[in-house]
C-alpha positions as CSV (number, residue, x, y, z in Angstrom):
1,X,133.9,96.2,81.7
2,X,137.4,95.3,82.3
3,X,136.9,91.3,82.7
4,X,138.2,89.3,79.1
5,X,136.8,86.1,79.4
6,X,138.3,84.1,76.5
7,X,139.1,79.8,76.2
8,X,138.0,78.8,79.5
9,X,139.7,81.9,81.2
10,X,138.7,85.2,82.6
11,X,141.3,88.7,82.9
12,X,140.4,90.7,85.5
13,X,142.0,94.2,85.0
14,X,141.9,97.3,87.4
15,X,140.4,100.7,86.4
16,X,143.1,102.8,85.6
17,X,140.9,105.9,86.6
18,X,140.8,104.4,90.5
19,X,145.3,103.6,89.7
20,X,145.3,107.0,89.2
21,X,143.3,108.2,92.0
22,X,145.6,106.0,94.2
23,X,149.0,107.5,93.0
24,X,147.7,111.3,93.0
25,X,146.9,110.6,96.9
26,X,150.0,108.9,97.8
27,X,151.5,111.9,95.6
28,X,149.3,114.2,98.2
29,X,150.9,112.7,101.3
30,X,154.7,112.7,100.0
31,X,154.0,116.6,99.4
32,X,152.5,117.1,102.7
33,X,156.0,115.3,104.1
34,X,158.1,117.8,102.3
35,X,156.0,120.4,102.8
36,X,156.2,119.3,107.1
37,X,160.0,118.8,107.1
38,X,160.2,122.0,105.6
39,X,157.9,124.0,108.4
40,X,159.5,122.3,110.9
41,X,163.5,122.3,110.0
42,X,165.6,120.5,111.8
43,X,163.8,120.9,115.2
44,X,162.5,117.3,116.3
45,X,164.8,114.8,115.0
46,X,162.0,111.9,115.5
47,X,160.3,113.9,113.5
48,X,162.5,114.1,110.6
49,X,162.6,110.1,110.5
50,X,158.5,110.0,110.7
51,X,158.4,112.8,107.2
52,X,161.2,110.6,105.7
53,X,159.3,107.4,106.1
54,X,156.3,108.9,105.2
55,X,158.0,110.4,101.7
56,X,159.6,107.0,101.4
57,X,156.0,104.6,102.1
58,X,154.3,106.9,100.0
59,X,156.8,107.8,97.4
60,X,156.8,104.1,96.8
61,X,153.0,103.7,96.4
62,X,153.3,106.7,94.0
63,X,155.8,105.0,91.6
64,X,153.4,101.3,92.4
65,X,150.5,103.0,91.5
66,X,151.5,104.6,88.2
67,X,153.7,101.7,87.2
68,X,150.0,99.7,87.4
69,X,148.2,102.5,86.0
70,X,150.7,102.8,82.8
71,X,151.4,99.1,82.5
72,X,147.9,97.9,83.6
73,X,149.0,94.2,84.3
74,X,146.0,91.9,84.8
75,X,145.1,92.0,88.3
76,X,142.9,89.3,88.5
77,X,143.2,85.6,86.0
78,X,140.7,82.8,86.7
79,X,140.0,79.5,85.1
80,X,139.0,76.1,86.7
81,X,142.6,75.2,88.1
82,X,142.1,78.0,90.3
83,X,142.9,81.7,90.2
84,X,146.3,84.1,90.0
85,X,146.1,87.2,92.4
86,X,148.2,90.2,91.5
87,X,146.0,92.8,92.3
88,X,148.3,94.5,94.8
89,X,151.5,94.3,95.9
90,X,151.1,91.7,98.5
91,X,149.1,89.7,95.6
92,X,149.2,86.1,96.1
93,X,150.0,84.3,92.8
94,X,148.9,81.4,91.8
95,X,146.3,79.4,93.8
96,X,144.6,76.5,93.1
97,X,141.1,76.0,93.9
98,X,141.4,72.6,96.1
99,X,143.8,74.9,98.4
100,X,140.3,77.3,99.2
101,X,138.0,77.0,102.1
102,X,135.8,79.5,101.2
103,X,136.1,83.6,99.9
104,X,134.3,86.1,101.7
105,X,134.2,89.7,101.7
106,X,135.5,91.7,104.9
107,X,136.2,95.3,105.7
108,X,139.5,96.8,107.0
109,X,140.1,100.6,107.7
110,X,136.8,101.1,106.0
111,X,138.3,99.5,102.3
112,X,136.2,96.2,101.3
113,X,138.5,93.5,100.6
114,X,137.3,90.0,98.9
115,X,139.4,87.7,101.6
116,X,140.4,84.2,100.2
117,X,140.3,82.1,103.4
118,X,143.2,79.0,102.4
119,X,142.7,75.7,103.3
120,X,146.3,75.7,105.2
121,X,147.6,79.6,105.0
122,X,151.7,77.9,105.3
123,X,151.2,76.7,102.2
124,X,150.6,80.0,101.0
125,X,153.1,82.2,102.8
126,X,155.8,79.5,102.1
127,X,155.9,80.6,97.8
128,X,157.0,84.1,98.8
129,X,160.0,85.8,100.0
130,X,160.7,86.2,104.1
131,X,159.4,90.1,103.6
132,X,156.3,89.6,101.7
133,X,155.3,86.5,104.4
134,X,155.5,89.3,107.1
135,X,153.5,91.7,105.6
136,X,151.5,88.8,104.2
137,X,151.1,87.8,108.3
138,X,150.3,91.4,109.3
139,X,147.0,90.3,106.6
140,X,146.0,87.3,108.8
141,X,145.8,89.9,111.9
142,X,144.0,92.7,110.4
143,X,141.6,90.4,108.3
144,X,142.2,86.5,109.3
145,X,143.8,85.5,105.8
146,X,146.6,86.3,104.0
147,X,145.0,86.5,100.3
148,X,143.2,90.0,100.5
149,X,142.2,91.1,97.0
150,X,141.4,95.1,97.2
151,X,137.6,95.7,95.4
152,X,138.4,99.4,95.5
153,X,140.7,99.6,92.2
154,X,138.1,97.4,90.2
155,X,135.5,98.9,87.9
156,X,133.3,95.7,88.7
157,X,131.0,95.7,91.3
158,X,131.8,93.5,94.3
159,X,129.0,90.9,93.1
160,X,130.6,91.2,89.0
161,X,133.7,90.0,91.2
162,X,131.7,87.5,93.6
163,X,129.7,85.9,90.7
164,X,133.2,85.5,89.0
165,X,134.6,83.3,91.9
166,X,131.5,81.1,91.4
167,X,131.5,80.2,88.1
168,X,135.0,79.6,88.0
169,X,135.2,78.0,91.2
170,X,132.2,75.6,90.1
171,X,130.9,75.0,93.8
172,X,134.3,74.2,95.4
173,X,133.4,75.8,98.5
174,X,131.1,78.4,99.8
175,X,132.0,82.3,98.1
176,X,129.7,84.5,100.4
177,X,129.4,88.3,100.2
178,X,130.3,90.4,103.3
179,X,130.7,88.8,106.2
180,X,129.0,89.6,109.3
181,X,131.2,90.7,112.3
């Protein structure tokens, strides 16, 4: 198990194997850029800025993925103020448990996500930079919240994780499993 529960607090670290997983694909689809560009030449010069974007988005996941697969910062801290989410990049720091309406678990692009539903999203959006609020938006469309926490890199299962929110979250609100379209 990768949870440390220790003086009223539990660490919630991601499997390096799954990391690793991550940056070898994004690895994949910056080769299969190159590889492109270099079938193609300079024919289609859309094209060219599509495979440079694509070596760029993925190059960038690459270095992500193996900076949080060599570092292996905690992805996950809870205690009864509330919990810290840095389990990706669009992690949402700090957030206290009076500021959640309930956690549920939704799917997107057929990746389960445990979505933290905020009391009043603002709040939320307004403790990060102007680009991480837009991506952080671009959440609220594809899953109606801006805290999505990624179950894919975790060794835990999805109830480990669920059962987690509970205890810490001592009955603040409801934490329900997947939610029903």
């Amino acid at each position: 198990m990768s949870i440390q529960e220790s003086m009223g607090e539990a660490v919630v670290y991601a499997s390096r194997w799954r990391l690793a997983l991550v940056a070898i694909g994004a690895l994949g689809f910056v080769l299969a850029c190159i590889w492109l560009w270099e079938q193609l030449g300079l024919i289609e010069p859309h094209l060219i800025l599509v495979m440079l974007g694509g070596v760029l988005f993925f190059g960038a996941g690459f270095v992500y993925a193996m900076y949080r697969c060599i570092f292996l910062p905690a992805s996950l801290v809870l205690n009864l103020m509330g919990f810290r989410d840095n389990a990706s990049l669009l992690g949402a720091g700090h957030v206290q448990w009076n500021e959640v309406k309930r956690i549920t678990v939704r799917v997107f692009t057929n990746q389960r996500f445990l979505c933290v539903d905020p009391v009043d999203p603002e709040i939320i959006l307004m403790r990060h930079s102007q680009l991480k609020r837009k991506f952080m938006r671009m959440n609220i469309g594809f899953t109606g919240t801006p805290i999505t926490i990624p179950l894919n890199t975790f060794r835990e299962s999805e109830k480990e994780l669920l059962d987690l929110f509970r205890q810490y979250s001592a009955g603040r609100f409801p934490v329900l499993g997947m939610e029903e379209p």
